[in-house]
N, C-alpha and C positions, 0 to 999 in steps of 0.2 A: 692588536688582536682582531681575529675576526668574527664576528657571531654569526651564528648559521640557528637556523628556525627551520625545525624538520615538520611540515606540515601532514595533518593523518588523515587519511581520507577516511569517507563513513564504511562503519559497517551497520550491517544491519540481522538482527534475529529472526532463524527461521520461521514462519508464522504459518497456519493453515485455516479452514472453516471450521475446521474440529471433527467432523464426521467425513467420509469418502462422498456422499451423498446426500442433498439436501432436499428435505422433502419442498414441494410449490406450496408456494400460502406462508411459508415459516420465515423467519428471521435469521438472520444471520450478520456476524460481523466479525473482521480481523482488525489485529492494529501491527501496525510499522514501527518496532521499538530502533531506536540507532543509538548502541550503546557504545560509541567512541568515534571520534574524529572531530575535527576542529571547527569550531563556531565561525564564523556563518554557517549552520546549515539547511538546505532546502527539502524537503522532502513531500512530494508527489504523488498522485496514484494513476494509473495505466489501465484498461480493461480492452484485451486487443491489440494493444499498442495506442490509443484514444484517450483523451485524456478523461477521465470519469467523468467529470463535470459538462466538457464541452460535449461530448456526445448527443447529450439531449438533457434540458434541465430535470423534465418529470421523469426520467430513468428510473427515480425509486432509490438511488445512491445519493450516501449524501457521505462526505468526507470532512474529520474534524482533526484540526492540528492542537494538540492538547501538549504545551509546554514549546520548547523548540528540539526536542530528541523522539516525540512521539505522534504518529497521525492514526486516527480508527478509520478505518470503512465499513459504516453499514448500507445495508440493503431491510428495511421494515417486512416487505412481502417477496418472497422470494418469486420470481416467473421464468420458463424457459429462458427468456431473454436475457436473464441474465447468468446464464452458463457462459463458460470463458475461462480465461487467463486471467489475474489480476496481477500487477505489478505495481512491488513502492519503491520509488528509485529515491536514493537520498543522493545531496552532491554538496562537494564545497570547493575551496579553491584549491584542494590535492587532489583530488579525484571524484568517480561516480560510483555507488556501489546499487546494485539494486536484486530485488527478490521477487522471485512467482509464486503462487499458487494457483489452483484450479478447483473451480466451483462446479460440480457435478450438480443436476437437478433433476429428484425425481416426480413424476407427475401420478394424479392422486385421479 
């Protein structure tokens, strides 16, 4: 007999800011839920295509992996700067799956 082990790559749940636009000064945060695919999984976040973190430490983004199926992204004070793209890209050893949103900011 042979055994065969079908491995699932992530997926991951649509996510957004919650509003089209966010006012500057305010707070904000999304989370990364991956609700299926196979253990190991890694999951990252993106702004730009940069990895959150490495961008610059005082960014104002601070990214926390809560379990190993879930990451949040906050941002405390929202500033032009940080309008963008965000991306959480999850992966394991079947594949990569990843998800955008977009962070409008309006100024006050």
């Amino acid at each position: 007999d042979l055994d065969v082990t079908v491995m699932e790559p992530p997926k991951i749940v649509p996510f957004s800011f919650g509003s089209p636009v966010v006012d500057s000064g305010a707070f904000a945060q999304i989370s990364c839920i991956v609700t299926s695919g196979d253990q190991p999984l890694t999951i990252s976040w993106s702004f730009h295509g940069d990895g959150t973190e490495s961008s610059a430490p005082d960014n104002g983004i601070t990214t926390t992996n809560l379990g190993s199926r879930m990451s949040m992204l906050v941002i405390e004070q929202v500033k032009h700067t940080h309008q963008g793209h965000y991306t959480c890209q999850a992966k394991n050893n079947a594949g990569i799956s990843s998800y955008s949103t977009q962070l409008k900011v309006n100024g006050r």
